[in-house]
Every structure is written in structure tokens, then in C-alpha cells.
N, C-alpha and C positions, 0 to 999 in steps of 0.2 A: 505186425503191420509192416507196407512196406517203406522205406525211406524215399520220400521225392526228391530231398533237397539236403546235402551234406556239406557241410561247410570249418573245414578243420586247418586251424593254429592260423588263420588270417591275418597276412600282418599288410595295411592298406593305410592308405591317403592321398594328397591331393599333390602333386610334385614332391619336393621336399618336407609337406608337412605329413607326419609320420601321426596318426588318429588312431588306427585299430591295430590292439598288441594281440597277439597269440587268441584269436576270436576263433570258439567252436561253438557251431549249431546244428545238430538235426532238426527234421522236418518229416513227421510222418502223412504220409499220401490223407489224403480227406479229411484232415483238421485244420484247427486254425490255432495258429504257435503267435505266443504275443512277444515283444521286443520290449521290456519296459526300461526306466532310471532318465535320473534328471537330464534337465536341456545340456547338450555340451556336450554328453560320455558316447556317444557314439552311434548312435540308433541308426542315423537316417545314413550314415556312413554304412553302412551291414548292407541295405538294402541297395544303396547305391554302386556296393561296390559288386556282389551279386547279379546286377543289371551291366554290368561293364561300365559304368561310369566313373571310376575311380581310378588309381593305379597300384595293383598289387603285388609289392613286394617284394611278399613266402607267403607259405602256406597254400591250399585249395579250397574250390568251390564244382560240388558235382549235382548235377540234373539227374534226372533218372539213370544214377551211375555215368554219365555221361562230363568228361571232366570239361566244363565249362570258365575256366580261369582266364581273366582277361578276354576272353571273349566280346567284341564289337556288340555294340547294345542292339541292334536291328537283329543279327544272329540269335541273340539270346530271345529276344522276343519273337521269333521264327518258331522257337524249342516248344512255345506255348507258358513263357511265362509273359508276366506283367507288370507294371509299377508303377503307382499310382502316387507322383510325389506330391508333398504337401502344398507347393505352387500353385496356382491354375495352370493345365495344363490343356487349355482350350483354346480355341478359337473367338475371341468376344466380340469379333466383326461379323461372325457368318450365323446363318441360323444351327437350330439344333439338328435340324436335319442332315446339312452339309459339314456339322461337324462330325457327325457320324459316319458319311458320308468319307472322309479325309483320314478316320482312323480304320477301312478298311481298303484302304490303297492296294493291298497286295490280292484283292480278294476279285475275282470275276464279276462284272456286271451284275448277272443272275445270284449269284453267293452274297453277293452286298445288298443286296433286296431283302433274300431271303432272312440274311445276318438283322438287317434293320425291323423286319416284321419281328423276329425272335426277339429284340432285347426289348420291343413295346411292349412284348406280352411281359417279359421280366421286370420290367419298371414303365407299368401305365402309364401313369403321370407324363411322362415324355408323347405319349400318344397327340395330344395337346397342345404340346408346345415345338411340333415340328418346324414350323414355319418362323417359330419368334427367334430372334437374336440374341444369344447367350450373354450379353451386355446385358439383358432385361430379367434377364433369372437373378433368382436370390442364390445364396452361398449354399444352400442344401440341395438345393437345384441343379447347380451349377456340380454339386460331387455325385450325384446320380449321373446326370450328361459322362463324367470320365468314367465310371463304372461303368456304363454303359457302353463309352469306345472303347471302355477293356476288354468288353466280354464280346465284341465286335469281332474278335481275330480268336475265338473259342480256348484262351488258355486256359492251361489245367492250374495253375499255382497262380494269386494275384500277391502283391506285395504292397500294402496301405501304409501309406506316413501321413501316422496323425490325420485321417479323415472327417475326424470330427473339429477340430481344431479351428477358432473362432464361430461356431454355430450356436444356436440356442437350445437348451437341454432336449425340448421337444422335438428338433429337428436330430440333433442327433442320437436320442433314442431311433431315429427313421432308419439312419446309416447303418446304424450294428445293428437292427433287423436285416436291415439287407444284406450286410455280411453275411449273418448267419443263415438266412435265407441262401446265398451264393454260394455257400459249404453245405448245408445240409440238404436241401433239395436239389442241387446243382453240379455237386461231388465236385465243387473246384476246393484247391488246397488254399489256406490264408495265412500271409506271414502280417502281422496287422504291429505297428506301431504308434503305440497311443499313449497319451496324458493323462488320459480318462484311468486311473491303475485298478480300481475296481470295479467297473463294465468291462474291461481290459480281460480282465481275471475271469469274471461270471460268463463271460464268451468264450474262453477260450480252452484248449485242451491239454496242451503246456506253454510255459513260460519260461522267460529268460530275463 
């Protein structure tokens, strides 16, 4: 298989605070790779610093062979990746339309149409609540809405912190269907970082 996403001897943090020693991960193209271990040892740090959000170091980080190290986070999400952090990452003043709407800024009038017919077909549910104001969604709702502006900009690799993280069992059995739904029918790649360590596992293709 081929590698999407190569990530070797990362040594990253946040100014002076020094988080990830000598961090290696591959990523093969059309699976979904989990990031497990307790709160603190570094998870959201991997993904973050992958997105260019961090400051790295040593070490490398490559895209489809393509050495994306330190790379401006808009760039990297250009490449066709994603990152879906564990915050809200929404709009909770505007409806779900216009936040959809907001997450395809780079995309032509016509493309942003098109892009918003496609992810209603990928997550119905959104069909419905075009017009309501993402204030008025619940927390399951509200992480479909961001999957939803991810898949908005057609990347190939999404990157999940803790998706499921305060939701209720039955809403997040919702999410890792959708995942796996997003990788199996949709041939996007998953770097998924979760609490959940065995739904985590039973999803996934390998682990770390």
C-alpha cells in the first residue's frame, strides 16, 4: 500500500515548551490509523503539529512524499488535508448553511453549491437544518456540521481529535459510523484520535 502521510523522529511544541520527542508515524493511503494513550502524552500535539500549528524543532513531516514541515496551516489544508480539532470549530451565530458556506471560501460560487448538494447527500440530517443556527444544534450535530465543512474542500486525509468526546454513547456510535463510512465508501484517509481505546481499535487499521 501506498504511504499518505510519513511522519519521522518529530521533535515539536509550543514556544519553549518542548511535548513531542523523537515522534514516528506512517499512514497508509485509505485507512484509518488511531492515535491512542492517556490525556497529556501528546496526541492532539501529532495532529496539531502535522496541520502546521505547532513549532517543529527536528525531525519531518511528508504528504504524499511531499515534505510539508512547518508548513502555514491554509497551505497544508490546500494539499487536501484536514483537522478537525476537538473545540468547536464553528460558527454558532450563523446558520448551518452559511457555515458551510464559510468553509468553502476558496471554492467558486458554482463548486460551493455543488460542494453543499454533495455533503447533504453524505450527512442527510444537515438537509434539515440548513437554515437553523448552529447555537441550536446539539453536540452530535454540531460534529457532523465540521465533518461536513471538511469534506466541503474534498480532502483526501481528515485528522479527528477526540470526535466523540463529551457525547452520549448513542450519538457517538453516529460519528464512527460516519468515520468509517468517510474511509470506506469515500476512500478518504483517517488519522482519528480518540478516548474511546476500543471503538478506537474495532475501527481502525493500525494504531499507535
Amino acid at each position: 500500500m501506498t504511504k499518505i502521510l510519513e511522519v519521522n523522529k518529530l521533535n515539536a511544541g509550543y514556544g519553549k515548551s518542548h511535548i513531542l520527542f523523537d515522534v514516528s508515524l506512517d499512514v497508509e493511503e485509505d485507512t484509518i490509523c488511531a492515535i491512542l494513550g492517556p490525556n497529556g502524552s501528546g496526541k492532539s500535539t501529532v495532529l496539531k503539529s502535522i496541520f502546521g500549528l505547532t513549532n517543529v524543532y527536528s525531525g519531518s513531516i511528508r504528504f504524499r512524499e511531499n515534505d510539508i514541515t512547518g508548513m502555514k496551516p491554509y497551505k497544508v489544508a490546500r494539499l487536501g488535508i484536514a483537522y478537525l480539532p476537538q473545540v468547536d470549530s464553528v460558527y454558532l451565530n450563523l446558520n448551518v448553511r452559511e457555515n458551510l458556506l464559510m468553509s468553502g471560501y476558496i471554492l467558486s460560487k458554482e463548486e460551493v453549491e455543488d460542494r453543499i448538494k454533495y455533503v447533504s447527500e453524505v450527512f442527510p440530517m444537515l438537509k434539515d437544518y440548513m437554515e437553523r443556527k448552529v447555537l441550536t444544534l446539539s453536540g452530535g450535530e454540531r460534529q457532523i456540521l465540521v465533518m461536513a465543512m471538511a469534506l466541503m474542500r474534498q480532502p483526501s486525509l481528515m485528522m479527528f481529535d477526540e470526535p466523540t468526546a463529551h457525547l452520549a454513547p448513542k450519538v457517538a456510535n453516529l460519528i464512527f459510523d460516519k468515520i468509517r463510512e468517510l474511509n470506506k465508501d469515500y476512500g478518504i484517509t483517517v488519522v482519528l484520535v480518540e478516548q474511546n481505546v476500543k471503538r478506537a481499535l474495532e475501527e481502525s487499521d493500525t494504531a499507535y
